[in-house]
KEFI-523110 format. One record per residue: z, y, x of N, C-alpha, C in turn; residue number from 1. Coordinates in Angstrom, 2 decimals, decimal comma, padded with zeros to 5 digits. Each point is the difference from the previous one (the first is absolute). Layout:
! residues N
n_c3/n_c2/n_c1/ca_c3/ca_c2/ca_c1/c_c3/c_c2/c_c1/seq
Z/Y/X/Z/Y/X/Z/Y/X/NUM
...
! end
This chain:
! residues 73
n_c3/n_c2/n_c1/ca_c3/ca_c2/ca_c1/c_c3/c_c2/c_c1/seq
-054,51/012,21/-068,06/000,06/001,20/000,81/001,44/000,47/000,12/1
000,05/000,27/001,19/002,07/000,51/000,13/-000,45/001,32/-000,41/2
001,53/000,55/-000,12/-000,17/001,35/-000,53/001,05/000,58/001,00/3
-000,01/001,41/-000,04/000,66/000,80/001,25/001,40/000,47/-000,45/4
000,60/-000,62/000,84/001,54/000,10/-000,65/000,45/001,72/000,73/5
-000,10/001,10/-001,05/000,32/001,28/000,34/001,26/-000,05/000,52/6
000,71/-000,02/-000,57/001,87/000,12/000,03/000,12/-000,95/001,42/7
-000,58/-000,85/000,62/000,49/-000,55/000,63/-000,13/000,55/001,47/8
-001,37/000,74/000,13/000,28/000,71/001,01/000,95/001,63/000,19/9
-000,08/000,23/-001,28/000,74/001,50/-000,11/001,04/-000,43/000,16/10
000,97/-001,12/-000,36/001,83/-000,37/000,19/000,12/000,04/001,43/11
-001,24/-000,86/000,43/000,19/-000,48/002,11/000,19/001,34/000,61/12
-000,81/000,37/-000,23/-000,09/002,19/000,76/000,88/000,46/-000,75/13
000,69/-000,12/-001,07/000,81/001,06/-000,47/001,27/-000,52/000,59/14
000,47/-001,34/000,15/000,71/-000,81/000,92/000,21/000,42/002,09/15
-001,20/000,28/000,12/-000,21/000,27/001,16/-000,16/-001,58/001,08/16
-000,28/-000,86/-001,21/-000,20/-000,91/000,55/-001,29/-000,28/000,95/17
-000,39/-001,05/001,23/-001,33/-000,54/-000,14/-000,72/-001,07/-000,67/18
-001,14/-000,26/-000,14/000,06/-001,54/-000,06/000,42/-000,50/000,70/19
-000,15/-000,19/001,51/000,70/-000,96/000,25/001,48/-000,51/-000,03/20
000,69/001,00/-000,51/001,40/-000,26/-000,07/000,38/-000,85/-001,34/21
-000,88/000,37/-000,79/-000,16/-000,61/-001,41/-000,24/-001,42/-000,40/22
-001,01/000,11/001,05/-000,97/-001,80/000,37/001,31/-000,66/000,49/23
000,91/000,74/001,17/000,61/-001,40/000,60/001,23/000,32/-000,64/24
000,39/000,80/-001,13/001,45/-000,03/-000,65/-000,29/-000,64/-001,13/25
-001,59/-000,68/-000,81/-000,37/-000,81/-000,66/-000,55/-001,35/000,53/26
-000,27/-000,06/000,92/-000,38/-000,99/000,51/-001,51/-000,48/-000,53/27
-001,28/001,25/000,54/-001,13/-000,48/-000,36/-000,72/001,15/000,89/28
-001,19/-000,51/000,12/-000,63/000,90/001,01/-000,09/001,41/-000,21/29
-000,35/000,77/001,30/-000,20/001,60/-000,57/-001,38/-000,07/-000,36/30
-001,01/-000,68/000,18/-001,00/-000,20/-001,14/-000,15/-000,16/-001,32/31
000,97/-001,37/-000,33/-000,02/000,27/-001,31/000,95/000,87/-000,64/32
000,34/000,76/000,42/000,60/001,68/-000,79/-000,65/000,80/000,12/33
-001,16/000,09/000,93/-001,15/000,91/-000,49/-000,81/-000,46/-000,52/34
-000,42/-001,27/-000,14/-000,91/-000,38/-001,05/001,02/000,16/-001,26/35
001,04/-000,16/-000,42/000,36/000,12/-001,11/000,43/001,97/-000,55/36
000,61/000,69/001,13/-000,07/000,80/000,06/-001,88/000,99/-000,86/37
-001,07/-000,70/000,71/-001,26/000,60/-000,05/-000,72/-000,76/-000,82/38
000,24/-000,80/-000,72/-000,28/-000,91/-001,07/-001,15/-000,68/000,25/39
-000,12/-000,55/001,26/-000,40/-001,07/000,76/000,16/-001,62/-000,44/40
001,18/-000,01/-000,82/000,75/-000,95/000,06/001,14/000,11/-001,23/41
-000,02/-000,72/-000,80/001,31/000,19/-000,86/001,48/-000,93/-000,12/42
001,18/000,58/000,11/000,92/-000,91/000,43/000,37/-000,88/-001,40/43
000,39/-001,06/000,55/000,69/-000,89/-001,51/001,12/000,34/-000,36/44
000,61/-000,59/-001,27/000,83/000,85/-000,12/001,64/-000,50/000,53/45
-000,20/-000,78/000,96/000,82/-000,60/000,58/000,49/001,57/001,10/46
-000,89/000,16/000,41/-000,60/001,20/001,20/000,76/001,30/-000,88/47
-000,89/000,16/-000,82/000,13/000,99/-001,14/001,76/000,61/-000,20/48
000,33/-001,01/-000,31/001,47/000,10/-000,12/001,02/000,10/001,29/49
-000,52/-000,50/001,09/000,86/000,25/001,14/-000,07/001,14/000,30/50
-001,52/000,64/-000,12/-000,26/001,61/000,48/000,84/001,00/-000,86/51
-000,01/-000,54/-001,44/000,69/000,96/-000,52/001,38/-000,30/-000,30/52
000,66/-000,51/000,71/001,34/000,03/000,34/000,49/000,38/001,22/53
-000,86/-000,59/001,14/-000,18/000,88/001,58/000,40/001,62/-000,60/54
-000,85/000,72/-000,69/-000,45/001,13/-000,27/001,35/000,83/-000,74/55
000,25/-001,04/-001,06/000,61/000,36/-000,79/-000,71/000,75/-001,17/56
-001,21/-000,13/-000,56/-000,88/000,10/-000,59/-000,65/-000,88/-000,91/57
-000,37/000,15/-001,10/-000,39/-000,53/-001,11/-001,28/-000,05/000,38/58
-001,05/-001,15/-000,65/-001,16/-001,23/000,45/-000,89/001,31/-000,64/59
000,54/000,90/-001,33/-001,05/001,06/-000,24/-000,17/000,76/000,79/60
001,37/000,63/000,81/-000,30/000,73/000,82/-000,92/-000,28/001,45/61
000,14/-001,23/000,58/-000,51/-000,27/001,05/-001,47/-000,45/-000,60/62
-000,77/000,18/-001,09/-001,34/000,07/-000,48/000,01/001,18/-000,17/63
000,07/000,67/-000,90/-000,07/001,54/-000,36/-000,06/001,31/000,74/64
001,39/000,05/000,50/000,43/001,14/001,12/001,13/000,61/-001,00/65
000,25/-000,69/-001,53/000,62/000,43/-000,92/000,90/-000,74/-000,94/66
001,12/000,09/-000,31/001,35/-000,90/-000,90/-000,72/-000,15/-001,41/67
000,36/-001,22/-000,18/-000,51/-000,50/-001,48/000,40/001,26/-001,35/68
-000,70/000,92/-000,74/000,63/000,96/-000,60/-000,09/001,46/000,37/69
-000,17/-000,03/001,42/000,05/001,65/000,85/-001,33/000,25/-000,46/70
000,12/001,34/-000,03/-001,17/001,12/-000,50/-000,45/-000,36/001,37/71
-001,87/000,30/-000,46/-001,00/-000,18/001,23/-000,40/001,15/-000,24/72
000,03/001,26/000,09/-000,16/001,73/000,16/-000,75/000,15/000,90/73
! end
């Protein structure tokens, strides 16, 4: 079962990004960023790691919505 990567849609909107700008500045469909986005789908961690360098964001954060250590309040 994939699981819903929180952080990954809160960085895109807090970015002001779209998917689709995301899909073709990664080079993968704007489907599969909403399936991975909506946990449709889970990325490898090949994926995993490009997003969170795209982002500039840590692999917890783009699961979580939260930095490895940060208070969840």
């Amino acid at each position: 079962m994939a699981m819903k990567m929180i952080g990954l849609r809160e960085i895109r909107k807090k970015k002001g990004y779209s998917q689709l700008k995301v899909a073709m500045d990664l080079c993968i469909s704007r489907e599969a960023l909403s399936y991975y986005e909506n946990g449709k789908r889970s990325p490898d961690l090949e994926m995993l790691v490009l997003l969170s360098n795209y982002y500039g964001k840590s692999v917890d954060y783009l699961i979580t919505g939260h930095e490895s250590g940060e208070s969840r309040d």
